[in-house]
C-alpha positions in Angstrom: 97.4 130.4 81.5 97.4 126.8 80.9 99.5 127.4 77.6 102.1 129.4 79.8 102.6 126.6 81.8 102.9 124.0 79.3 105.9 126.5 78.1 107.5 126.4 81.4 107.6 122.6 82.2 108.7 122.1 78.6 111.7 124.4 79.3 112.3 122.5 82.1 112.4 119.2 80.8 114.5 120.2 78.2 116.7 122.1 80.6 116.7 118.6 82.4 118.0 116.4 79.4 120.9 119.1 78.5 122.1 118.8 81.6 122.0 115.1 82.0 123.8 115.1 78.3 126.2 117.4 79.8 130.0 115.8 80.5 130.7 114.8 83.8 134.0 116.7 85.2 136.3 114.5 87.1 136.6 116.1 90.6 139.7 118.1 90.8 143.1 116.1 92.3 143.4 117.7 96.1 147.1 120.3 96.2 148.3 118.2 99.1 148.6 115.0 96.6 149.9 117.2 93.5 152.3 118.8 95.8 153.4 115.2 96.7 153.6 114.4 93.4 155.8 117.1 91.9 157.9 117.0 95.0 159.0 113.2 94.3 159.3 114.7 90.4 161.9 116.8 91.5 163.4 114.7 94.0 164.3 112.3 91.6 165.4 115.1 89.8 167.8 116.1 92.2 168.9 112.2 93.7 170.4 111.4 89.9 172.4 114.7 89.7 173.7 113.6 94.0 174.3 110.2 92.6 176.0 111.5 89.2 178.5 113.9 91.5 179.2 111.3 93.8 179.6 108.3 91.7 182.4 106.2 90.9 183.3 106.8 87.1 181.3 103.5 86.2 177.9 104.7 88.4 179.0 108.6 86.3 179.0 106.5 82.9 176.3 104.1 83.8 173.9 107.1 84.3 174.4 109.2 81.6 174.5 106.1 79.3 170.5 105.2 81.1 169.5 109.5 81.0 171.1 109.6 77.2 169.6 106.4 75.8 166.3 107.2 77.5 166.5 110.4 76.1 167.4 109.2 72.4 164.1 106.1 72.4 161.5 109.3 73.3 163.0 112.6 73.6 159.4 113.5 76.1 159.9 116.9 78.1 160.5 115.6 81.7 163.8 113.1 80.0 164.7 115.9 77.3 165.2 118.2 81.5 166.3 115.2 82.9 169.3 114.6 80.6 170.1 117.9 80.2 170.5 118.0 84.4 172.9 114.7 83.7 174.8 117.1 81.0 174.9 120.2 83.4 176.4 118.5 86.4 179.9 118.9 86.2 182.5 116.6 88.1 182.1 113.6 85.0 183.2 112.5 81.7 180.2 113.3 80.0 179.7 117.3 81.5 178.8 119.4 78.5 177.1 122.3 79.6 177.0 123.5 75.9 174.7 120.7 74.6 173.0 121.2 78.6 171.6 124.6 77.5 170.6 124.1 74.1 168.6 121.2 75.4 167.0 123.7 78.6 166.1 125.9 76.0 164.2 123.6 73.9 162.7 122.5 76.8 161.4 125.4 78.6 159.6 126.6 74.7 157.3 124.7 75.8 157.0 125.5 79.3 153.2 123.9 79.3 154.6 120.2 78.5 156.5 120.9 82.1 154.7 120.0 86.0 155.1 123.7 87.6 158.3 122.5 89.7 160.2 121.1 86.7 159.6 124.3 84.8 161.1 125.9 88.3 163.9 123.5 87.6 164.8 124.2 84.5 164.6 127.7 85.1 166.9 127.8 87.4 169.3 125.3 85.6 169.2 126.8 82.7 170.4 130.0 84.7 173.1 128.2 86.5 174.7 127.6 82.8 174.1 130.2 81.7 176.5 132.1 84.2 178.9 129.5 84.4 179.1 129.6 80.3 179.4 133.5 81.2 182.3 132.8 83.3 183.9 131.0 81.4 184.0 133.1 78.7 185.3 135.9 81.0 187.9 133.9 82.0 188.9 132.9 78.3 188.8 136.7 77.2 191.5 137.2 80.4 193.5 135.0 79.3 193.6 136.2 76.1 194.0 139.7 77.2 196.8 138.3 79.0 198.6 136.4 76.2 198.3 139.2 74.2 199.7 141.9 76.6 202.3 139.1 77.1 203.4 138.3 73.4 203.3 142.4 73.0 205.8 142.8 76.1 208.0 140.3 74.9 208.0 141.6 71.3 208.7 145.1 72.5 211.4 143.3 74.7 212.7 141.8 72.2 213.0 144.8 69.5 215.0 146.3 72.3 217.5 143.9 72.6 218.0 144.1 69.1 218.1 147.4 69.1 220.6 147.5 71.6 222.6 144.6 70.1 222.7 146.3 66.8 224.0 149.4 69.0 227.0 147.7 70.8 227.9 146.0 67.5 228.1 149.5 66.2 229.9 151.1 69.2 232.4 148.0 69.1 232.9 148.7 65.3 233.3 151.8 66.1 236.0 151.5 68.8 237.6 148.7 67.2 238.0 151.9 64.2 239.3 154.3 66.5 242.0 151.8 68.5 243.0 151.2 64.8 243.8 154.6 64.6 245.2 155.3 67.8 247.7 152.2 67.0 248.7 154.2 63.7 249.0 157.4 65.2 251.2 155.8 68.1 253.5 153.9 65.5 253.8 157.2 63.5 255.0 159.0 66.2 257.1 155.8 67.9 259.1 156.3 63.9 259.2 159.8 64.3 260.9 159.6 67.6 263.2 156.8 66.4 264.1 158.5 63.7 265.2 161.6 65.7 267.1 159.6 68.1 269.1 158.2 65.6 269.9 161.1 63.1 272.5 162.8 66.3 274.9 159.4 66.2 275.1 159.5 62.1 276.4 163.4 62.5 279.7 163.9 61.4 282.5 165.5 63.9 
C-alpha cells in the first residue's frame, strides 16, 4: 500500500515539474482591440486612395512616388496591397490597373501574410479590376467589330461605285458609238437627198 502511494505522489510531482516547464501562452488580444486595429488598417487603406482621387497632380504624384518607393525598399504584403490600391485608383497619371492586378494576385497567394480585413480588401479590389479590365476589353472588341463592319461597308461601297463607274464609262462609250452612227446614217441620207434634188435641174429639155 505504502509502495502504491509512493507511485502516486511521484506521478504527481513529476506531473508538477512538466507543467511548470510547460510555455506560458500570452493571453489572447480582446476582438474589440483587433477590430480597432484592422479597422484603422483599412482606413488608411481607404484615406490614401480619397486623397489620391482628390489630389492635385503634385499630392497624385507625390503619393504614388511614397506607395511605389515604399513598395520597391521591402515589397511586405500590406505595401505590395497598398500600392497596388495606389495603381487601381483611376483619375491619375500613374493608373495602371494591369500592373494593379498582377500585384492583387500575388498578394492574395498568400492570403495568411494578410489581417482578415485587408484580405477582404484585396478581394474585392482585385474584383473591381477585374471587371473593369473585362469592360474594357468589351468595349475594345466593339469597336473593333465596328471598324471592321465599317471598313467592309465602305469597301463594298466602294466596289460599287466602281462598278458603276466602269458601267457609265461603258454606256457613254457606247452612246458616243451609236451617235457616231446616227451622224453617218443622217449624212448618208442628207447626200442622198441632195443628190436627188439636184439630178431634175441637170435634165435636158
Amino acid at each position: 500500500m505504502r509502495h502504491k502511494f509512493s507511485v502516486v505522489v511521484l506521478c504527481g510531482l513529476f506531473a508538477g515539474c512538466a507543467g511548470g516547464l510547460s510555455p506560458r501562452h500570452e493571453p489572447a488580444a480582446p476582438a474589440v482591440d483587433r477590430d480597432s486595429t484592422e479597422a484603422a488598417v483599412i482606413s488608411s487603406y481607404l484615406d490614401v486612395c480619397l486623397r489620391l482621387a482628390r489630389g492635385s497632380p503634385a499630392e497624385q504624384a507625390e503619393i504614388l512616388t511614397t506607395a511605389n518607393n515604399d513598395y520597391s525598399a521591402a515589397p511586405t504584403p500590406s505595401r505590395v496591397l497598398r500600392y497596388a490600391m495606389v495603381l487601381s485608383t483611376p483619375g491619375h497619371a500613374g493608373y495602371d490597373p494591369v500592373v494593379a492586378q498582377r500585384l492583387l494576385h500575388e498578394v492574395l497567394a498568400n492570403p495568411e501574410t494578410l489581417l482578415p480585413a485587408e484580405r477582404a480588401l484585396a478581394f474585392l479590389q482585385l474584383q473591381q479590376v477585374d471587371r473593369q479590365q473585362s469592360l474594357k476589353a468589351d468595349v475594345t472588341r466593339l469597336q473593333q467589330n465596328a471598324e471592321r463592319s465599317t471598313n467592309d461597308r465602305i469597301a463594298q461601297l466602294s466596289r460599287q461605285l466602281k462598278t458603276e463607274s466602269d458601267d457609265n464609262v461603258r454606256l457613254k462609250k457606247l452612246l458616243a458609238e451609236a451617235q457616231a452612227k446616227l451622224d453617218a446614217i443622217a449624212n448618208i441620207e442628207r447626200s442622198s437627198n441632195n443628190g436627188r434634188q439636184a439630178q431634175p435641174e441637170g435634165r435636158k429639155p
